[in-house]
Structure formats: structure tokens, C-alpha cells
C-alpha positions as CSV (number, residue, x, y, z in Angstrom):
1,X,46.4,19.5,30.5
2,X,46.8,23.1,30.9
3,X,45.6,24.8,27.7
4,X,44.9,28.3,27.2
5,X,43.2,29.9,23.9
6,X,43.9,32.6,22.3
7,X,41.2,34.4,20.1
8,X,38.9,37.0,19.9
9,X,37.0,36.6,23.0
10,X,35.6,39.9,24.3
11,X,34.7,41.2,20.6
12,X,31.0,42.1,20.5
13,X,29.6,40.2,17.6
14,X,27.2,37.1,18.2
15,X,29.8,34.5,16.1
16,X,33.5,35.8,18.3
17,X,31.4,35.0,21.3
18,X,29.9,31.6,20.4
19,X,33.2,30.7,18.6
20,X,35.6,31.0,22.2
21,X,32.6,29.4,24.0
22,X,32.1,26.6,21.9
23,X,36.4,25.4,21.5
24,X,36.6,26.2,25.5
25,X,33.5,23.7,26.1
26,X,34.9,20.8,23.6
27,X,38.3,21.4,25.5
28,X,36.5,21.0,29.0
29,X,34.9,17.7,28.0
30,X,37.9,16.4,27.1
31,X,39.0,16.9,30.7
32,X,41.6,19.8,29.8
33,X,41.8,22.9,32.5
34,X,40.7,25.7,30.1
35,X,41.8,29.5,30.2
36,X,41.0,32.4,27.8
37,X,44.4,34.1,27.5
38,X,43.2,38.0,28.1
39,X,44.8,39.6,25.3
40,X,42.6,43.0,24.7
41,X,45.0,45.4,22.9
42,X,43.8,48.7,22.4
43,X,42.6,48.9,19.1
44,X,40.2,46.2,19.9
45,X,38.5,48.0,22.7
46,X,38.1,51.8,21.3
47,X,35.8,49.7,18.7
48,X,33.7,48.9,21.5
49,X,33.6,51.8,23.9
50,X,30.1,53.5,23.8
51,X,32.8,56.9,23.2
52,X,36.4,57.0,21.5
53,X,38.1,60.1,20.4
54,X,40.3,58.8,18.1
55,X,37.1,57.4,16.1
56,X,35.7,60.7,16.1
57,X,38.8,62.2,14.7
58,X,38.7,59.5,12.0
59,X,35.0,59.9,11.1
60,X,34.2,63.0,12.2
61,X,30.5,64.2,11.9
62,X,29.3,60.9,10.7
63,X,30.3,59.4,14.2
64,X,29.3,62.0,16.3
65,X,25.2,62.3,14.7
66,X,25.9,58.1,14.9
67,X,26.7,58.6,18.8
68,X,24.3,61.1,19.3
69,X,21.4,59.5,17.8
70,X,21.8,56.1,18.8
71,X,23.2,56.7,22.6
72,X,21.0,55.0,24.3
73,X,20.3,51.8,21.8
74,X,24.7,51.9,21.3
75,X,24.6,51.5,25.7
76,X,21.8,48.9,25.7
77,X,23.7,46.4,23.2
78,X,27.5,47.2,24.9
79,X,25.4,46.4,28.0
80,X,24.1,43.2,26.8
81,X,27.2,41.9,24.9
82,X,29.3,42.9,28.1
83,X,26.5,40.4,30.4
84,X,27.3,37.6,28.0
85,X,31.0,38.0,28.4
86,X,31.3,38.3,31.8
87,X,28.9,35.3,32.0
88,X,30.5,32.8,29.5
89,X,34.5,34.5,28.8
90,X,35.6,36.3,31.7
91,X,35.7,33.7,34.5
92,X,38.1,31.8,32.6
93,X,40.0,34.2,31.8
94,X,43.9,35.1,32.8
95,X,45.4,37.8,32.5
96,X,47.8,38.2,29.3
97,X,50.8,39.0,30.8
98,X,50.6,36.3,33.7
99,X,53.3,34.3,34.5
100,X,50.9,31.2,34.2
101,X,52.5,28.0,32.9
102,X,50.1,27.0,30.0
103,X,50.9,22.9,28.3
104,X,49.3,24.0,25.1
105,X,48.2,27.5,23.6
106,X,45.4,27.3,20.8
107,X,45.6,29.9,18.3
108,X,41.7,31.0,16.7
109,X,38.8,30.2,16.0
110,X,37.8,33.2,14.1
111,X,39.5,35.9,11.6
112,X,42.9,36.6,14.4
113,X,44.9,36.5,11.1
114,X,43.2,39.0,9.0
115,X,45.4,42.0,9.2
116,X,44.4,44.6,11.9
117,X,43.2,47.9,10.6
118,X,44.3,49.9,13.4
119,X,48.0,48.4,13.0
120,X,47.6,48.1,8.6
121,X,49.5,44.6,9.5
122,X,49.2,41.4,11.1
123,X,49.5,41.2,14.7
124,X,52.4,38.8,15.6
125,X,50.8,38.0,18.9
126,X,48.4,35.7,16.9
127,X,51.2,34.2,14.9
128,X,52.9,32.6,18.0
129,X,55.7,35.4,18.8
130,X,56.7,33.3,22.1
131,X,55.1,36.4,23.9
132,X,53.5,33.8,25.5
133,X,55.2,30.4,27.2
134,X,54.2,27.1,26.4
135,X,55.3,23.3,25.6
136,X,53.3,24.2,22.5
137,X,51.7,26.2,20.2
138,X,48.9,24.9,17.4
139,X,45.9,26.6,15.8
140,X,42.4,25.9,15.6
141,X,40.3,26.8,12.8
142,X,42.6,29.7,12.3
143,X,41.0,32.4,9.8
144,X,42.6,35.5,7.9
145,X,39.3,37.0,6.0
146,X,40.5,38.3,2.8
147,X,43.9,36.5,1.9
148,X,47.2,38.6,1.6
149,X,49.4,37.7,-1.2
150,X,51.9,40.8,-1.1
151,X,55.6,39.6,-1.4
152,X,56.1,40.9,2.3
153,X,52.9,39.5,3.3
154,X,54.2,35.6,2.2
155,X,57.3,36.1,3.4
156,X,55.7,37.3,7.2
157,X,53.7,33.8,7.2
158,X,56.3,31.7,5.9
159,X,58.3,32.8,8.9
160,X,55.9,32.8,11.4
161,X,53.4,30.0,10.6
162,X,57.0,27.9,11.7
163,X,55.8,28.8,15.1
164,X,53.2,26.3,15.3
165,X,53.3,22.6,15.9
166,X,50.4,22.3,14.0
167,X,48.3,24.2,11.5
168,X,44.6,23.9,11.5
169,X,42.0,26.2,9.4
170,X,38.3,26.6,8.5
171,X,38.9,27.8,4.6
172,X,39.6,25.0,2.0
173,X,41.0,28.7,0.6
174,X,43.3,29.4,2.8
175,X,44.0,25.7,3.6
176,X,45.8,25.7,-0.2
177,X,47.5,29.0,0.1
178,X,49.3,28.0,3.0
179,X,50.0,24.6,0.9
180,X,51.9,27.4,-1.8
181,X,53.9,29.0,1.0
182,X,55.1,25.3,1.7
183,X,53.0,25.4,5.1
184,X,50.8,22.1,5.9
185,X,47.9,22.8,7.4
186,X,44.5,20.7,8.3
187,X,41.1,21.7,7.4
188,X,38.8,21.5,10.2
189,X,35.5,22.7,11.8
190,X,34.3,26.0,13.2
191,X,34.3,25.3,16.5
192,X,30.7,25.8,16.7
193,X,29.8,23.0,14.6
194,X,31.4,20.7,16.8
195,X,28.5,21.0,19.5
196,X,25.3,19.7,18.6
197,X,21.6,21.6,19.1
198,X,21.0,19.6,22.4
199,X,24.5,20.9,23.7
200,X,23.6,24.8,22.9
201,X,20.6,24.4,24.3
202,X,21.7,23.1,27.1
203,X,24.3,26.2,27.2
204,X,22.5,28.9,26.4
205,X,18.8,27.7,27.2
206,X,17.0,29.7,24.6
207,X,13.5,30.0,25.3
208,X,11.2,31.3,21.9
209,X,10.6,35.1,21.6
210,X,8.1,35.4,18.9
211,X,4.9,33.3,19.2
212,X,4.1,33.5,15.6
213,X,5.8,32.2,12.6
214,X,8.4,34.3,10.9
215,X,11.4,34.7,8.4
216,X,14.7,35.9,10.6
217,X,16.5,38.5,8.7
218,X,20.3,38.8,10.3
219,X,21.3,42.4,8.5
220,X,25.1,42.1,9.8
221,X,26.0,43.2,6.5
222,X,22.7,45.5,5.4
223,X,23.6,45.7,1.7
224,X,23.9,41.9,1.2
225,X,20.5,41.1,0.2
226,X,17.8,42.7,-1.3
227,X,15.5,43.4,1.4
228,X,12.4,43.7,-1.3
229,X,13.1,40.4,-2.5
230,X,13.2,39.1,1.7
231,X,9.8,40.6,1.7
232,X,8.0,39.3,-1.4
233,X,9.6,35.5,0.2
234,X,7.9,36.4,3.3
235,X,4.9,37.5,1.9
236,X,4.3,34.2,-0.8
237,X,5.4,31.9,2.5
238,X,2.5,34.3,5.0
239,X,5.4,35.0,7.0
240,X,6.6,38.3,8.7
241,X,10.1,39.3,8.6
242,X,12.1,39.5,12.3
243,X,15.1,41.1,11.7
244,X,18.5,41.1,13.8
245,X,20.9,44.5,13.1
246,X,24.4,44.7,13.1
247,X,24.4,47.5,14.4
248,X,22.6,49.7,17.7
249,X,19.3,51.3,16.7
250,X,15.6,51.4,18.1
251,X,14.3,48.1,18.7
252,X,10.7,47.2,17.7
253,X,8.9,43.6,18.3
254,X,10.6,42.6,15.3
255,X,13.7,44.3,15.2
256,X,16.4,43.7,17.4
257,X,19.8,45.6,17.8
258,X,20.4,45.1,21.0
259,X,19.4,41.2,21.8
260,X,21.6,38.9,24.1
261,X,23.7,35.9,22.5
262,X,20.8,33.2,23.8
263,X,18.4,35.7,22.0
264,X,20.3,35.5,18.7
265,X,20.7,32.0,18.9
266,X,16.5,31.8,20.0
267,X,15.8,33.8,17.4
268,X,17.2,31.3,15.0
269,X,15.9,28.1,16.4
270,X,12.5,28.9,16.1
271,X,13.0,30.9,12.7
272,X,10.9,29.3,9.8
273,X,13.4,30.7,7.2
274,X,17.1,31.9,7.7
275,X,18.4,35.2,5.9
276,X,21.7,35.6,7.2
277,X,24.6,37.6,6.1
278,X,26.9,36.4,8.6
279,X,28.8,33.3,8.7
280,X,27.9,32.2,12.2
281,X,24.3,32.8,11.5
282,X,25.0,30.2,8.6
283,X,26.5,27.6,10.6
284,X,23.4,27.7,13.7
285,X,20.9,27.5,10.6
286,X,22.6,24.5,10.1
287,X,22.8,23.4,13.6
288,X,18.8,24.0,13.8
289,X,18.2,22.7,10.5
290,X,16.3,25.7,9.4
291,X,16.1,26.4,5.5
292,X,18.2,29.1,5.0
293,X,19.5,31.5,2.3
294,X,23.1,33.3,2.8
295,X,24.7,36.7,1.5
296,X,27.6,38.3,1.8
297,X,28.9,41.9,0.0
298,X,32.5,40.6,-0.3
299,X,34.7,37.5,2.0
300,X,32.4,35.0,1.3
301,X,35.0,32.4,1.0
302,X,34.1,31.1,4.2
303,X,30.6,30.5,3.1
304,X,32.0,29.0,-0.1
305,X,34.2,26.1,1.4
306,X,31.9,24.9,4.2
307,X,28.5,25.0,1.6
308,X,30.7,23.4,-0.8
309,X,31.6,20.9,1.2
310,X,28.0,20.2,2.2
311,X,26.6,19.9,-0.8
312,X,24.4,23.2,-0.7
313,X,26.5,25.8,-2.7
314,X,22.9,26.9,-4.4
315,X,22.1,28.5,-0.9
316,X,24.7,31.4,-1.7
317,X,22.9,33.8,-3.3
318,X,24.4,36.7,-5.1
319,X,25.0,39.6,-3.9
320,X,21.4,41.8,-3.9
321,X,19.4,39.0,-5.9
322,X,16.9,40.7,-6.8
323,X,14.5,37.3,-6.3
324,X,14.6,34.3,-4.0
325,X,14.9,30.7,-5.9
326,X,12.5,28.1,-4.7
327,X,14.7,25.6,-3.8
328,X,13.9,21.8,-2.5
329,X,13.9,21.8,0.8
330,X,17.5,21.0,2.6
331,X,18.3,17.2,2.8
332,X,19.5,17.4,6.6
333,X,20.2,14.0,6.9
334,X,22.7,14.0,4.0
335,X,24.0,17.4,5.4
336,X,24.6,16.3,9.2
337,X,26.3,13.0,7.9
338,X,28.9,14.9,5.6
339,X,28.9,17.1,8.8
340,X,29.8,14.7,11.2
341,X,32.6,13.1,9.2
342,X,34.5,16.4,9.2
343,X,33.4,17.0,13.2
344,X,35.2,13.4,13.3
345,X,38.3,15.1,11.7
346,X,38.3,18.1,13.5
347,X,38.0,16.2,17.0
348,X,40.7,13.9,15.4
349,X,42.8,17.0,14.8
350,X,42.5,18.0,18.7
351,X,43.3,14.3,20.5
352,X,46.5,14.4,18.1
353,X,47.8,17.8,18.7
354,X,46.9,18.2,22.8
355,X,48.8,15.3,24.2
């Protein structure tokens, strides 16, 4: 079949990238023709130019010492996130606006209903507005970050979510405030989780970076964890802490702004401890079954509903704990079993909806 997918593709963050590689992959061994619809509005790419006026205008001084100071580190990362994309996203892309006669169009993975800050409202493009043409419409591990429960906000999803054949999403959260609204929808897998270590390695081929042992710190969110509580860990454990930013700075041999998406996904393979304050880093801990330890300043529901379900809610940590628990170390083999059953569902949830 003829599917396209429609997500955030070109976003430069580790997780949007891995996300739109991993549902395009599944789709591909399934035998579909796969095409990332090309939808890059505007307000999407100003976040990502190395330059945009209407940021300075909003921020002012802060984002022009920003610029200033980190020109050549904020050049190096769009650099490397742009070689990822054009490797993995862009030759499957078509163009949004093509005429191009899609069976199925896949709504998400990731956040593409959280409402947009540059429009301060949802963006019916991601709600199936029959911009685009096809026999039919379905999501995938559709998420909306922080859920909306203004009057006009239900009444925008009750209409729209009508759009869809079917309704899948990654929150059990959001999963039973759509059940509220009267919508049905299926909880299923990130689509990361539905290729195994072998297959990522396979994709992305990543080779270690550091030859000695280490805790991997991924600061997405820098105020998540206490970072003197990361370093008494690392120092009990004889460790050194490797830490991945968020954001462009100067990199050192164990700090990285500006790493590739093989080197984030390197960097946690070979980790001996996970700090992570991102979601995706979460789920390739899992994938690598490295012990790990998660933190988020606010949206963690994400974290909630798939640790939860696994079994592991004690490795959500507070926000700024100011020490690390010494927990058991991670039954894996209980974990990838409850894993697999809901991979079995999600997979289930695809050869019933793309016939």
C-alpha cells in the first residue's frame, strides 16, 4: 500500500528523528511503499535556523549573547542534525502539497497534538483536516504533551478526532481522556520500541566513543536532576559522568552538544548508567538494557504510563532528588516480556488498520 506519515520529521531533537525512522522502517517490512509527507510550516523552521528575527524580537538580548556566544557550536549541531535528516528523512520524503495519491496517511509518533506555541492552538493539519487525500486516515502513537481540557479545547477534538478511522496513542493518560470526550482510542508503542537493539544497530551502526566506563548524563531538560547527586552516584560506582546537552555549547571529551543521532544512540549503548531527562533517552535505555534513572521538570506522563506499565515506576525520580536510591538491579527479562506483549498489540494495531 501507499502510505504516507505525517509527523515531526525534520525537528532537531534525537527522539523526533528516531521516532519517523523507526514507524517508516516497521512500515517498509511490512512491504508498504513509505513517504514522509513534507509538512514544514514556518513556525517549525525559525526554531531551527542558526538566525531568526522574529526570535530576536521575542527574546531580545538573551538571544542575541545566546547567538553570539554559541555561533559556532549552534552551526556544528544544525549541521549534524541536518546530515541525519537528509540521510534517514529526506529521501522519502514528498512534497506536502503534491498531488500524490496516498492509501493510508499515519498521523504521529510524537507530541503533533500538543498545541503549537507559535499558533497558541492546535494545528488542524495534524487532526486530519482533508488537506491531504487519502482512502484513510489513522494515528499512530499520537501524543499531545500537556493535556487541554478548556471547553473549546474538547469541543476542537471531539470534532476532529471524527476524522480518523482509528485512534492510536502512547499515554494511558491521554488514552482515557479521549475515552471522556466519547473518542476510542488504542494504546500502543512508541514506535521506537517496536525495533529491537540488533535492528538499530543494524540502522544506525553505532560504534563506542568512550573507551572507559561511564554514567551518560542526557541534560535535555538541565534542571531535572540534581547534577551533585549524578556526581556523588558516579563517584560511589568509580564512574565519570559523559553528558549529552540539549542545547549547542563547547564540546569537551565528555560533553557533547553537537553529537550525531548514531552518537546519541552510541553513547547510550555503551553507558554503564542512564541519567536521562528525555523520554526517548528512556525508552533506548530500555532497548540496551542499561540501568537507568529518569527526570523530568513537568510532562512526565509519558514516563509515568510506559514505567507503569513495566513494572519500574521507582526509576522516576523526583524532580531535583537531592540523592540517588540504590535500587536492585532491572529484571530485563520480566521487562522485555511485558514489552513484547504490548509490541504484539501495537503491531496488531497496524495489520488491522493498513489493509
Amino acid at each position: 500500500m501507499e502510505v504516507g506519515i505525517l509527523t515531526y520529521h525534520r525537528v532537531h531533537n534525537y527522539g523526533a528523528i528516531l521516532q519517523a525512522i523507526a514507524l517508516r522502517v516497521v512500515l517498509q517490512q511490512m512491504g508498504h511503499d513509505v513517504k514522509y509527507i513534507d509538512y514544514y510550516p514556518e513556525y517549525h523552521r525559525r526554531l531551527y535556523k542558526q538566525f531568526s528575527w522574529s526570535l530576536l524580537l521575542k527574546w531580545r538580548r538573551k538571544y542575541l549573547f545566546n547567538r553570539i556566544k554559541c555561533w559556532k557550536s549552534i552551526h556544528k549541531r544544525i549541521a549534524c542534525f541536518l546530515r541525519d535528516i537528509n540521510q534517514h528523512i529526506s529521501p522519502f520524503c514528498i512534497p506536502y502539497n503534491s498531488l500524490y495519491e496516498y492509501d493510508i496517511i499515519i498521523y504521529g509518533s510524537d507530541q503533533i497534538w500538543r498545541k503549537q506555541n507559535s499558533l497558541k492552538n492546535f494545528n488542524p493539519v495534524y487532526f486530519g483536516d482533508n488537506t491531504l487525500q487519502a482512502k484513510k486516515h489513522i494515528t499512530y502513537a499520537a501524543s499531545m504533551g500537556i493535556l487541554q481540557k478548556s471547553v473549546s479545547d474538547k469541543a476542537f477534538l471531539q470534532k476532529n478526532m471524527s476524522n480518523f478511522s482509528a485512534i492510536s496513542v502512547r499515554e494511558s493518560g491521554l488514552k482515557d481522556y479521549l475515552a471522556e470526550l466519547g473518542v476510542q482510542a488504542t494504546l500502543v508503542s512508541d514506535p521506537t520500541l517496536l525495533l529491537s537493539a540488533n535492528q538499530w544497530d543494524d540502522i544506525l551502526s553505532p560504534q563506542p566513543m568512550i573507551k572507559t566506563g561511564y554514567i551518560l548524563y542526557y541534560s535535555l531538560h538541565e534542571n531535572a536532576f540534581d547534577r551533585d547527586a549524578i556526581n556523588d552516584y558516579a563517584k560511589a560506582h568509580h564512574l565519570r559522568v559523559v553528558e549529552i546537552k540539549g542545547k549547542a555549547g563547547k564540546d569537551t571529551d565528555t560533553v557533547f552538544s553537537q553529537c550525531a543521532v548514531w552518537e546519541f544512540v552510541s553513547l547510550i549503548k555503551y553507558a554503564d548508567c542512564v541519567f536521562t531527562t528525555s523520554y526517548h533517552g528512556l525508552i533506548f535505555s530500555l532497548i540496551y538494557h542499561k540501568e537507568f534513572y529518569c527526570a523530568f521538570q513537568n510532562n512526565s506522563d509519558r514516563a509515568q504510563s510506559l514505567l507503569s506499565h513495566l513494572q519500574i515506576e521507582e526509576r522516576l525520580l523526583q524532580n531535583r532528588a537531592s540523592t540517588i536510591p540504590a535500587y536492585p538491579p532491572i529484571h530485563y527479562q520480566k521487562v522485555d516480556a511485558l514489552l513484547e506483549k504490548q509490541k504484539e498489540a501495537s503491531y496488531q494495531f497496524i495489520y488491522d488498520n493498513i489493509q
